[in-house]
N, CA and C of each residue as an Amber inpcrd file, in Angstrom:
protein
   570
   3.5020000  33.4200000 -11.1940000   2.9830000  32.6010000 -10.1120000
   1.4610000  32.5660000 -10.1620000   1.2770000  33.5180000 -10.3870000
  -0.6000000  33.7630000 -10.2790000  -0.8640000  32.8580000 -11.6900000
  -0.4830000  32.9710000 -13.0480000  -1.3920000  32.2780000 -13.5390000
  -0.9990000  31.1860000 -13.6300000   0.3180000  30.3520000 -12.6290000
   0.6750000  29.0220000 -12.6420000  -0.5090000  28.6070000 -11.6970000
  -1.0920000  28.9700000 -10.6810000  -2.1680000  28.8690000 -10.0960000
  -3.4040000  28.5530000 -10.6470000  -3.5300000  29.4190000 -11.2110000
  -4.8710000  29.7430000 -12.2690000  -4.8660000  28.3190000 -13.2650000
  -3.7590000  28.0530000 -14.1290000  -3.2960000  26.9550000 -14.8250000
  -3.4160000  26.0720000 -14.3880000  -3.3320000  25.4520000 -13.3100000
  -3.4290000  24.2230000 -12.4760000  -4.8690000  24.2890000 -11.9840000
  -5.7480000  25.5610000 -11.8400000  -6.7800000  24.7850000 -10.8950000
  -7.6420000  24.6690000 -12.5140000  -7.4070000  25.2360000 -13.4530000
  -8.1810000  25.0080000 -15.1210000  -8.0960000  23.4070000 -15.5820000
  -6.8540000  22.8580000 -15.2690000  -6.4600000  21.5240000 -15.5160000
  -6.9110000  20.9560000 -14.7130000  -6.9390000  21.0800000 -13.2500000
  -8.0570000  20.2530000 -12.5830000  -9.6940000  20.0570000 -12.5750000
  -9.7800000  21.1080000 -13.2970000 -11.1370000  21.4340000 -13.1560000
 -11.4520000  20.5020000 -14.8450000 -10.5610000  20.8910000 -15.5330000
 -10.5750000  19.8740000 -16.8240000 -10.7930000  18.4610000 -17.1720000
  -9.8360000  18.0990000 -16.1690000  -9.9750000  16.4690000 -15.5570000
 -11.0260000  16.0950000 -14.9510000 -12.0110000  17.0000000 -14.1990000
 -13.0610000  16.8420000 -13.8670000 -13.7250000  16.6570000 -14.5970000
 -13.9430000  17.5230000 -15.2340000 -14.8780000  17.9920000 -15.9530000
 -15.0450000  16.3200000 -17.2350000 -14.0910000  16.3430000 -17.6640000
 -13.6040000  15.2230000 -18.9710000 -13.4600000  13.8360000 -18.3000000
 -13.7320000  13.4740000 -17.0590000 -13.2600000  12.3300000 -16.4560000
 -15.3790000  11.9770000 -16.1180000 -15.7690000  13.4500000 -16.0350000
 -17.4340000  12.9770000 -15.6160000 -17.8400000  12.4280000 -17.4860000
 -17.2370000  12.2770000 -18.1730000 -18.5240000  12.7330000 -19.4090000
 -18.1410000  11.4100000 -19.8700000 -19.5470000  10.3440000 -20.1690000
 -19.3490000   9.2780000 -20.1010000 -18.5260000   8.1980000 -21.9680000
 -18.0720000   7.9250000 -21.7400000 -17.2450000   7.5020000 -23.0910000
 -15.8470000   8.1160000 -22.9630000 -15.7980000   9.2280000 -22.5160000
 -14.0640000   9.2370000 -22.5370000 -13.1960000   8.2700000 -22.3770000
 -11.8610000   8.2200000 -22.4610000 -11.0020000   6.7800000 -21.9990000
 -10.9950000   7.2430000 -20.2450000 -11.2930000   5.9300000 -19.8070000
 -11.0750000   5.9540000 -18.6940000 -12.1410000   6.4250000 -17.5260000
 -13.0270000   7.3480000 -18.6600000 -14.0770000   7.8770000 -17.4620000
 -15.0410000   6.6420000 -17.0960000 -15.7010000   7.3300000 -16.3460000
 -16.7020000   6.9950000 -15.4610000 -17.6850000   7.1380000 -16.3600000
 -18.9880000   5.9730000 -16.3350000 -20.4310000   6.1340000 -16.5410000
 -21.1990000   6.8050000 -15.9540000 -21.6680000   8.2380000 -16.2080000
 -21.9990000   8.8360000 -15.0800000 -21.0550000   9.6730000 -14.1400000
 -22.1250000  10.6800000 -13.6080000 -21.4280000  11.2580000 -12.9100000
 -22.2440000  11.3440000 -11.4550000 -21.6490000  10.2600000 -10.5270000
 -22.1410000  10.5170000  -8.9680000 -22.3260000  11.8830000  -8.1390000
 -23.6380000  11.9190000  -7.5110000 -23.4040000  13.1870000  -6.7620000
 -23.7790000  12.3340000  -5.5320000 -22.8740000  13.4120000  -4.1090000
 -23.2800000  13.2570000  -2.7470000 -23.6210000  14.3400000  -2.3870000
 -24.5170000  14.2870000  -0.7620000 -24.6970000  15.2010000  -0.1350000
 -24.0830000  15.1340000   0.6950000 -24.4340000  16.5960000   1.6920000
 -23.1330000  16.5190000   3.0370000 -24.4340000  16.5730000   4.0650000
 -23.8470000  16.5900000   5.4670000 -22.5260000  16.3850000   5.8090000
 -22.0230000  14.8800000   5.6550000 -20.8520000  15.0030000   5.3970000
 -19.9450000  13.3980000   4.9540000 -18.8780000  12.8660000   6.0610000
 -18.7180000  11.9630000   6.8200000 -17.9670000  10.9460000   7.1620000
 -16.8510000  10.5850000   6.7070000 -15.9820000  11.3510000   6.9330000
 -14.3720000  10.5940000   6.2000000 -13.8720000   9.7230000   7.8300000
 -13.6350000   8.8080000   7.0800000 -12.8200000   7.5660000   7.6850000
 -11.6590000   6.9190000   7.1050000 -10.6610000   6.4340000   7.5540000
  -9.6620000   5.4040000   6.9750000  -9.9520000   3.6960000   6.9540000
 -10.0480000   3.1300000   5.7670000 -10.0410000   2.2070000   5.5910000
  -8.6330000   1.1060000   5.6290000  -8.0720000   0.7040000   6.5780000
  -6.5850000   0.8190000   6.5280000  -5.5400000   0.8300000   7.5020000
  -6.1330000   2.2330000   7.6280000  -5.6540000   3.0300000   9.2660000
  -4.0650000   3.5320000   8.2170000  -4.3790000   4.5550000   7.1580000
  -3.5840000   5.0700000   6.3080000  -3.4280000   6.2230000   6.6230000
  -2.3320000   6.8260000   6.6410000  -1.8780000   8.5610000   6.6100000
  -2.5190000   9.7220000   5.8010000  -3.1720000   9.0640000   4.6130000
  -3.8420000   9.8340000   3.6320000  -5.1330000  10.3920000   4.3430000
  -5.6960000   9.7320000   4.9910000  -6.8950000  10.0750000   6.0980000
  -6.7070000  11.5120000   6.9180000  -6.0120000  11.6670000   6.8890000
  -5.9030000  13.4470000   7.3080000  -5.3910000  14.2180000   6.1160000
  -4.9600000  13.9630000   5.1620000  -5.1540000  14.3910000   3.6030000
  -6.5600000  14.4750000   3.3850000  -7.3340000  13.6020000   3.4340000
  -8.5070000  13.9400000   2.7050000  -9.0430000  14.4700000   3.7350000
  -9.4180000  14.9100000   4.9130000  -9.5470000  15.9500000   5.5060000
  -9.3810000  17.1780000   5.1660000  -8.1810000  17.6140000   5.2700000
  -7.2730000  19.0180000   4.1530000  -8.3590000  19.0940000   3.0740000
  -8.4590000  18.3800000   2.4210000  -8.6510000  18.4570000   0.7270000
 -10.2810000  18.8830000   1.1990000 -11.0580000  18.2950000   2.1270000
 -12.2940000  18.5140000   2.1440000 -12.8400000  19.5160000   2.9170000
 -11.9070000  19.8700000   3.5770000 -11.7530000  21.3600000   4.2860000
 -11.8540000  22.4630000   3.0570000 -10.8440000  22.2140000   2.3530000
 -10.1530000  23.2600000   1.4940000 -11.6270000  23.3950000   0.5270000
 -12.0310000  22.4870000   0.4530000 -13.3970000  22.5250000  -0.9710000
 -14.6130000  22.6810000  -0.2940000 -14.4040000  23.1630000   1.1640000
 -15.9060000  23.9130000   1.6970000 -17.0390000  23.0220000   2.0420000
 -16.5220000  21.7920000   2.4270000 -17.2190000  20.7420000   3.0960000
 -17.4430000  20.4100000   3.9210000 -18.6750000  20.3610000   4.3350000
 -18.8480000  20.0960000   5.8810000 -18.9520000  18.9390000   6.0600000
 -18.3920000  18.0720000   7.0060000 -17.2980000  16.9810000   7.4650000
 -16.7780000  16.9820000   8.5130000 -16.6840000  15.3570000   9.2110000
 -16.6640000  14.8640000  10.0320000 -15.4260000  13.7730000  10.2610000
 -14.1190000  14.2170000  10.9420000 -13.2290000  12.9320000  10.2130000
 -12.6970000  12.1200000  12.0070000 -13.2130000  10.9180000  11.3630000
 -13.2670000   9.9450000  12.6150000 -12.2430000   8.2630000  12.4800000
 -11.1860000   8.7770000  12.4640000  -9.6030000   7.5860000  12.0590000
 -10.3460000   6.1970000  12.3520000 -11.4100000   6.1650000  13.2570000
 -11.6560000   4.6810000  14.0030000 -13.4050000   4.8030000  14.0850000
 -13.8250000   5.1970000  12.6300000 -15.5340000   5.2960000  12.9560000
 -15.8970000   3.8730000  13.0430000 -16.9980000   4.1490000  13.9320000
 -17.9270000   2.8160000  14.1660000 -19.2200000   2.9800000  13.6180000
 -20.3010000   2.2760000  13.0800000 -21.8560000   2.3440000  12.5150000
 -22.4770000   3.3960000  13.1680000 -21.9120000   3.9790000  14.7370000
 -23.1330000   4.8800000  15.2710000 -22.8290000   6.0140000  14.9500000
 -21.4930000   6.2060000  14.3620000 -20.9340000   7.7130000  13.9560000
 -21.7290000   7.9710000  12.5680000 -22.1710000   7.5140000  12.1280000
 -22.3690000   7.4530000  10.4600000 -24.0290000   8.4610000  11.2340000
 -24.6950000   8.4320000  12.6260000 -25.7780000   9.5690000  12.5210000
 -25.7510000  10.5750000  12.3840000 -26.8830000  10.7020000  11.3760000
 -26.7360000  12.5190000  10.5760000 -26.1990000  12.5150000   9.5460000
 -25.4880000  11.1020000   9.3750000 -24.3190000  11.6590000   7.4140000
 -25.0410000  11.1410000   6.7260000 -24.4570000  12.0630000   5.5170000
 -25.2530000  11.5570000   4.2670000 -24.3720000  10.8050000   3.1380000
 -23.1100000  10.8690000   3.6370000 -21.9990000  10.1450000   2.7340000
 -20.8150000   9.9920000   3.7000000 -20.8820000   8.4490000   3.0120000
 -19.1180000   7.7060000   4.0360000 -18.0420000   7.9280000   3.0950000
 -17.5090000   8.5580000   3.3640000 -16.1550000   8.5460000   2.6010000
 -14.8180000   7.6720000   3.2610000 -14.5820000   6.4850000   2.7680000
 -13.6540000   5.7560000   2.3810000 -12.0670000   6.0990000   2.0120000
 -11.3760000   6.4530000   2.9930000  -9.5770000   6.5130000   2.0870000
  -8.9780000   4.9900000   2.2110000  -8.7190000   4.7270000   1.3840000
  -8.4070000   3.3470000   0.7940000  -6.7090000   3.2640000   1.2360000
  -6.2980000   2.6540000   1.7440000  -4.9780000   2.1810000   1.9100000
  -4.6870000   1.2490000   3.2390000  -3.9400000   0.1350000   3.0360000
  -3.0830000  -0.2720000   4.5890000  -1.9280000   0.1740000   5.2740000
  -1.6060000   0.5610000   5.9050000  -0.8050000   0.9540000   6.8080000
  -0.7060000   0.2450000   8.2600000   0.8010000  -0.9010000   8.1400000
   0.5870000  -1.8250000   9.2570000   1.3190000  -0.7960000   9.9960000
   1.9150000   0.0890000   9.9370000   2.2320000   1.3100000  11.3380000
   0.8300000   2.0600000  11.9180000   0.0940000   1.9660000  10.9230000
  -0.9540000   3.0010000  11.0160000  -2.1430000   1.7600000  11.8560000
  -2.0440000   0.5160000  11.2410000  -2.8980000  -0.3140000  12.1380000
  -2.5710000  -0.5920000  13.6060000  -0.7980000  -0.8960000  14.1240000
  -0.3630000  -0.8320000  15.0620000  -0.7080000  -0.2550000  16.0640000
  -0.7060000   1.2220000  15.6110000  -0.6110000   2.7920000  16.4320000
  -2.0230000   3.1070000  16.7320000  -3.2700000   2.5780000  16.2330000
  -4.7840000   2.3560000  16.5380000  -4.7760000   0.9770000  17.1840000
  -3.7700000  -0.1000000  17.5950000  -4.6790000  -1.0770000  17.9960000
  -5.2150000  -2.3600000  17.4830000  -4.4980000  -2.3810000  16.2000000
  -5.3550000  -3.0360000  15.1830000  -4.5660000  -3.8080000  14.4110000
  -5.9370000  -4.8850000  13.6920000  -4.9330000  -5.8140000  12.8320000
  -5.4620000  -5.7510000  11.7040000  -5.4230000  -6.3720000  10.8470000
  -6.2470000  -6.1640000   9.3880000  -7.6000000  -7.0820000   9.5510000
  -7.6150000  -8.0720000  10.1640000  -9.0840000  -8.5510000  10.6210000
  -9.5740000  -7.6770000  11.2060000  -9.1340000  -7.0420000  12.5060000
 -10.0060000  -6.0490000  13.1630000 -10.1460000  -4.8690000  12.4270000
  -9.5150000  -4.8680000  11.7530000  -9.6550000  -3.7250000  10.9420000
 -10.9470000  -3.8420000   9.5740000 -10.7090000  -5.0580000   9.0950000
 -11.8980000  -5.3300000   8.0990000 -13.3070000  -5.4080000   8.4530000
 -13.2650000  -5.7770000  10.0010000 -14.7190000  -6.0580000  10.5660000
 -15.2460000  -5.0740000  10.8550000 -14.3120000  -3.7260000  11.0490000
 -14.8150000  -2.5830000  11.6830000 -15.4480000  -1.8480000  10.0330000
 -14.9600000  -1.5200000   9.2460000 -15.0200000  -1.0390000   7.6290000
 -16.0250000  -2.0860000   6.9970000 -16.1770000  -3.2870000   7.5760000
 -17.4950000  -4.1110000   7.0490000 -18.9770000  -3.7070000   8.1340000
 -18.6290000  -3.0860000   9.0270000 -19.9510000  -2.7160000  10.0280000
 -19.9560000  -1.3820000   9.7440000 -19.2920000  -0.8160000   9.1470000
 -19.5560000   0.6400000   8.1940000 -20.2830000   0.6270000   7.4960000
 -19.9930000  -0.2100000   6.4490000 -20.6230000  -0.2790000   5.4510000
 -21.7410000  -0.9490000   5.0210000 -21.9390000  -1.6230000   6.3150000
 -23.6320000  -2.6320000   6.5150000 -24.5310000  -1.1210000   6.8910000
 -23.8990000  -0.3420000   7.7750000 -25.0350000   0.4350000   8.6480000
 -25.1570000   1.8470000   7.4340000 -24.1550000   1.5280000   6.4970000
 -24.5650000   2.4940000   5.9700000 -25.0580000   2.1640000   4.3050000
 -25.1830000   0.7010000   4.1760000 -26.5220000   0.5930000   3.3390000
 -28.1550000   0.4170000   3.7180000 -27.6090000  -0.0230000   5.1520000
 -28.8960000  -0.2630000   5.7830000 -29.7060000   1.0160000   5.5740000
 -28.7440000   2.2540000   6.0420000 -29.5040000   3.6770000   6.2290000
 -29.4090000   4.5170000   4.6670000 -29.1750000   3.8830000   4.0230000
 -28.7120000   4.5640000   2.3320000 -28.1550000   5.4240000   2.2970000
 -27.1590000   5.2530000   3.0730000 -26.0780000   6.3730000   2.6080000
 -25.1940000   6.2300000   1.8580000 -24.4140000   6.5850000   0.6910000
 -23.7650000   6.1680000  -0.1670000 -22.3860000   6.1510000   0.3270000
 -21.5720000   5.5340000  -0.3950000 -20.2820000   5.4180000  -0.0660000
 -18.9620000   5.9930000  -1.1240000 -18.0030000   6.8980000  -1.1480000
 -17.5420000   7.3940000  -2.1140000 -15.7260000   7.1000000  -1.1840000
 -15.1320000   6.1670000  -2.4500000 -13.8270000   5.8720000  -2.1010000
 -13.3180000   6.6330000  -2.5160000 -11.7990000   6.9250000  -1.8490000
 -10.7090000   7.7680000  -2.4150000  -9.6100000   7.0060000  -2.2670000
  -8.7960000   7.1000000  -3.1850000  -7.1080000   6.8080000  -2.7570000
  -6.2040000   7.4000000  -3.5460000  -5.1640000   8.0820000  -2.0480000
  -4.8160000   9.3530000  -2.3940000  -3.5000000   9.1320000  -2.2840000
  -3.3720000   7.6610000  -1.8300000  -1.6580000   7.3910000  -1.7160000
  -0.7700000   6.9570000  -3.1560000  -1.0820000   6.8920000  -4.4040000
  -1.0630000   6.4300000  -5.3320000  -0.0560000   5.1590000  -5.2120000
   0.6280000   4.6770000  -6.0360000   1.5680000   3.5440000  -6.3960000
   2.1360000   3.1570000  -5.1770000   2.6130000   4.4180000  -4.0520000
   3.5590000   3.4830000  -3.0410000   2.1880000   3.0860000  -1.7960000
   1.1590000   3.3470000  -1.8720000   0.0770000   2.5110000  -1.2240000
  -0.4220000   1.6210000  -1.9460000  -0.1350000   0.9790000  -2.7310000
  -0.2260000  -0.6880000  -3.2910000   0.2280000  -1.4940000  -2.8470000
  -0.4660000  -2.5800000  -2.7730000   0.2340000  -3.8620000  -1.6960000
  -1.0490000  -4.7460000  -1.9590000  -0.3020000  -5.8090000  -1.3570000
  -1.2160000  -6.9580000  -1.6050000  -2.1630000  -6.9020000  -0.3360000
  -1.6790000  -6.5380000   0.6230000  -3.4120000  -5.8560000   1.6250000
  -3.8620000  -4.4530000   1.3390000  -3.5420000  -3.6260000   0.7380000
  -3.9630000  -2.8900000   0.6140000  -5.1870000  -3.5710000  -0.6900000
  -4.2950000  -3.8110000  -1.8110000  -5.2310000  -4.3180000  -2.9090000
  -6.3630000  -5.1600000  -2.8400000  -5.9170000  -6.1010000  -1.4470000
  -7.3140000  -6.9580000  -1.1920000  -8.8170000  -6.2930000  -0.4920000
  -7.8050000  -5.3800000   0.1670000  -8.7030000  -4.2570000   0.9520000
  -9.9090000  -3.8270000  -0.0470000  -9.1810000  -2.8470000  -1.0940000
  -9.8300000  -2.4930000  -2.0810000 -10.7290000  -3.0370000  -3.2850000
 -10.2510000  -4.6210000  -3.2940000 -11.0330000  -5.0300000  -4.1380000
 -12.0510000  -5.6700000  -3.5760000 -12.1450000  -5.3910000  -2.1090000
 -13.1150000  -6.2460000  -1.5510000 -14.3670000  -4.9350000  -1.1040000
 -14.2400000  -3.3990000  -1.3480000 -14.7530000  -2.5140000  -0.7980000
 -15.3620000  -1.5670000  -1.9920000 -14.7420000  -1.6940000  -2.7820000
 -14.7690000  -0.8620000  -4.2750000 -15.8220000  -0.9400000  -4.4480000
 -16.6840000  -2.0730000  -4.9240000 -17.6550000  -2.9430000  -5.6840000
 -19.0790000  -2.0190000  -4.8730000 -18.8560000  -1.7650000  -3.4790000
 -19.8410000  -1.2580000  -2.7600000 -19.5830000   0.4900000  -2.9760000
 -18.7390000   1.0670000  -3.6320000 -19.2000000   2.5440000  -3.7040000
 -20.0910000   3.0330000  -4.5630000 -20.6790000   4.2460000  -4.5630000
 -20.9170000   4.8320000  -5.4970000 -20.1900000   5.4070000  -6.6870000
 -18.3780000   5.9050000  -6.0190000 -17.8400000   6.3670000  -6.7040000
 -16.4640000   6.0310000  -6.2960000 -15.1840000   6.7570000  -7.0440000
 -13.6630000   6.2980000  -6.6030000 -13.1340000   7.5630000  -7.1040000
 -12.1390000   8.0850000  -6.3060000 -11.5370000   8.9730000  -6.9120000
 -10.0080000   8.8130000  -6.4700000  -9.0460000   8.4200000  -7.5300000
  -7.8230000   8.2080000  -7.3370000  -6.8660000   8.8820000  -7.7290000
  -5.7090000   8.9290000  -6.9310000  -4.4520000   9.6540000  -8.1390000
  -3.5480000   8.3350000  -8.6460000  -4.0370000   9.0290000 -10.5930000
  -3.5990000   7.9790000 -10.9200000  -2.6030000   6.7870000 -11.1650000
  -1.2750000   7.3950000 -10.4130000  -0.0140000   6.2900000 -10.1930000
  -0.7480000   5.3210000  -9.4250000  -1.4020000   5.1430000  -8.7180000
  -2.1590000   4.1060000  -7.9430000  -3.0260000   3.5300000  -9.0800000
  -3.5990000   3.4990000 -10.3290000  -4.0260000   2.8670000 -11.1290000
  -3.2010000   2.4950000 -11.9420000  -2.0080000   2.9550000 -12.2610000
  -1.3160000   2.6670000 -13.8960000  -1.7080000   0.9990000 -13.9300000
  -2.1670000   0.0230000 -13.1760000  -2.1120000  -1.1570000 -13.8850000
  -3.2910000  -1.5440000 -14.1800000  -4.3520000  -0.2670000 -14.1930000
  -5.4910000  -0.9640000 -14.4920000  -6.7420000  -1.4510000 -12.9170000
  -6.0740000  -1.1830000 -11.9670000  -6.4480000  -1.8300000 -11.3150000
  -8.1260000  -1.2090000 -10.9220000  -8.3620000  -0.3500000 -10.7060000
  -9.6700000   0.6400000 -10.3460000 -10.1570000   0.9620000 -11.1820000
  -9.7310000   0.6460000 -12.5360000 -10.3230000   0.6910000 -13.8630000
 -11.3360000  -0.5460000 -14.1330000 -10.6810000  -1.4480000 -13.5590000
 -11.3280000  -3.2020000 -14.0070000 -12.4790000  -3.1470000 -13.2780000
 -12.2370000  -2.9050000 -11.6020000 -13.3170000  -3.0320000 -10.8760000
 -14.5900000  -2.1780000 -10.7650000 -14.0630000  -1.1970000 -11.5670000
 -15.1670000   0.1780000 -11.3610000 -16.1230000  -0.3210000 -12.6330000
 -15.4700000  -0.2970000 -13.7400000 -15.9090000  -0.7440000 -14.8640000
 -16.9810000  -2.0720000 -14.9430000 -16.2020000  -2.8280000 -14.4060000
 -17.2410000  -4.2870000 -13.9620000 -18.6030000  -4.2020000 -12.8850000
 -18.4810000  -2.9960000 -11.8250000 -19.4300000  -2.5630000 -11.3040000
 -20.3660000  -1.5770000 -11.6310000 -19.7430000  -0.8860000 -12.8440000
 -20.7950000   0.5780000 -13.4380000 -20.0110000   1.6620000 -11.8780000
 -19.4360000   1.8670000 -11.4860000 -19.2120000   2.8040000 -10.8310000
 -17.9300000   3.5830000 -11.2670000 -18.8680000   4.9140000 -11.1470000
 -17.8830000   6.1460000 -11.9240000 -16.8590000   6.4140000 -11.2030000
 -15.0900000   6.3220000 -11.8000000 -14.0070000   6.6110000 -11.5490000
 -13.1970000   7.8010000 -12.2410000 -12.8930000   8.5830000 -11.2390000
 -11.8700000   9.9510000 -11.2150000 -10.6170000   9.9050000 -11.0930000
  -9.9410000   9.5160000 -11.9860000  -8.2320000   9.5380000 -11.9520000
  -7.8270000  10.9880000 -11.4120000  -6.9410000  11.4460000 -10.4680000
  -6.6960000  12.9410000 -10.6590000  -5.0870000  12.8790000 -10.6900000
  -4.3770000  13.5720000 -11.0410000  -2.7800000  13.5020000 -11.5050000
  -2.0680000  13.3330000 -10.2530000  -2.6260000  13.7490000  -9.4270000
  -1.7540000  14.3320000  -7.9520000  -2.7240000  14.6930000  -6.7750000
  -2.5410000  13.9640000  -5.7100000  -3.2770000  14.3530000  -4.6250000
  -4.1850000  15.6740000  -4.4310000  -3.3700000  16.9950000  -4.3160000
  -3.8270000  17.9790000  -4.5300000  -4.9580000  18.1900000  -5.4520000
  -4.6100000  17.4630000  -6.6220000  -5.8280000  17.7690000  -7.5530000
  -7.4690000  16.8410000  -7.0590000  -7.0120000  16.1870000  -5.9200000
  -8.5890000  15.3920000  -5.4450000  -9.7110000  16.1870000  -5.3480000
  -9.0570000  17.5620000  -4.6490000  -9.5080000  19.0450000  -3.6670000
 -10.6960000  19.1610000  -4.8570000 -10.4340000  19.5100000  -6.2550000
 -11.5880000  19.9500000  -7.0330000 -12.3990000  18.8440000  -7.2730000
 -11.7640000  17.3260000  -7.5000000 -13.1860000  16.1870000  -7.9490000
 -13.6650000  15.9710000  -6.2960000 -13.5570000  16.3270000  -5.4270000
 -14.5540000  15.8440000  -3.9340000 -15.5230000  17.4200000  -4.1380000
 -15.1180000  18.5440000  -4.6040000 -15.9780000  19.8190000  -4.9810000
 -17.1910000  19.6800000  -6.2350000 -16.3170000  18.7010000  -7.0990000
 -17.4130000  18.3840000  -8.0500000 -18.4190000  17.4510000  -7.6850000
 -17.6960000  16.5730000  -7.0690000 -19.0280000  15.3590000  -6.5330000
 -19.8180000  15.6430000  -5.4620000 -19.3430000  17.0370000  -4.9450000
 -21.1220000  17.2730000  -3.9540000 -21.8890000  18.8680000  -4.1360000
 -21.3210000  18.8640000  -5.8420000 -21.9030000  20.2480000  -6.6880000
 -23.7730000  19.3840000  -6.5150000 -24.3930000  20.2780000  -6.7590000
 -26.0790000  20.4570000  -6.9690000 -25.8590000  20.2260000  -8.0430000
C-alpha cells in the first residue's frame, strides 16, 4: 500500500514534470506560474467546483471558493481559477441560465484583466462534462487563460489541445482528477 502511494504521487509528479518541458507531445510552451491567494469559481455552475477546492486544500493553498463570484470578490487575489463545465442542474439550483451565467464569468474576467490577474482553467469532469454548452463555454474562455489543466478523457478529441496550442497557452493533461492535486502544486511552486 505504501509504495502504491509513493508510485502514484512519482507518476504524478512525472506528468508534471514532462507535461511543463516544452516540445513534448502534447505539452505546453512553457511553464505558467501563479501566485496566491487564488479565487476558485465555477464556470458552469459544475460539481467539480468543490473538487477543485479539495484538490487545492490538499496542495496547501490558500484559497477562496465562491460557486457565484462576482468582479468585487476577485479583491486581494492574485489568480482566478476557472472550473470549466455546464451543469443545467447546477445552473437551476443557483438561479441561473447559461446567459446569466456567461455574463457573470464575462465580468470576471473583464475585472480581472483590468486588475492583471491571471486566469488558470481547470476541467476536472473529463469526457462526461462535454457537451455542446459546456464546449462553447470553453472555447469561448480558454483563449483568455494563462493556463489549463485537464484530465485527459475530457481531451481525447483534441479539443484543449487545438485551442491552447493556437493561443500559446500551456496545457496539463493529468490521468485522473486526483492527479490535478500535484499540477495546481506545481503551478504556484516559486
Amino acid at each position: 500500500m505504501k509504495y502504491r502511494v509513493i508510485a502514484s504521487w512519482v507518476a504524478a509528479a512525472f506528468m508534471v514534470a514532462t507535461a511543463a518541458v516544452p516540445g513534448s507531445p502534447g505539452s505546453p510552451q512553457g511553464t505558467a506560474r501563479f501566485e496566491q491567494p487564488l479565487l476558485i469559481t465555477s464556470a458552469g455552475q459544475n460539481a467539480e467546483v468543490q473538487i477543485a477546492a479539495v484538490l487545492a486544500k490538499r496542495a496547501g493553498l490558500n484559497y477562496t471558493l465562491s460557486k457565484l463570484a462576482e468582479p468585487k470578490d476577485l479583491a486581494g487575489m492574485k489568480t482566478l481559477v476557472l472550473v470549466l463545465g455546464a451543469s443545467l442542474k447546477g445552473l437551476g439550483a443557483a438561479g441561473l441560465d447559461m446567459d446569466k451565467e456567461d455574463k457573470r464569468v464575462d465580468a470576471l474576467i473583464a475585472e480581472a484583466e483590468k486588475n492583471e490577474i491571471p486566469v488558470l482553467c481547470l476541467h476536472l469532469g473529463g469526457e462526461g462534462r462535454r457537451g455542446e454548452q459546456t464546449d462553447d463555454l470553453m472555447a469561448k474562455i480558454l483563449p483568455q487563460a494563462r493556463m489549463a489543466i485537464v484530465v485527459k478523457s475530457g481531451n481525447a478529441d483534441g479539443f484543449f489541445t487545438k485551442i491552447c496550442q493556437a493561443n500559446k497557452i500551456p496545457l496539463v493533461e493529468v490521468e485522473k482528477t486526483a492527479d490535478a492535486q500535484a499540477a495546481l502544486q506545481q503551478a504556484f511552486m516559486k
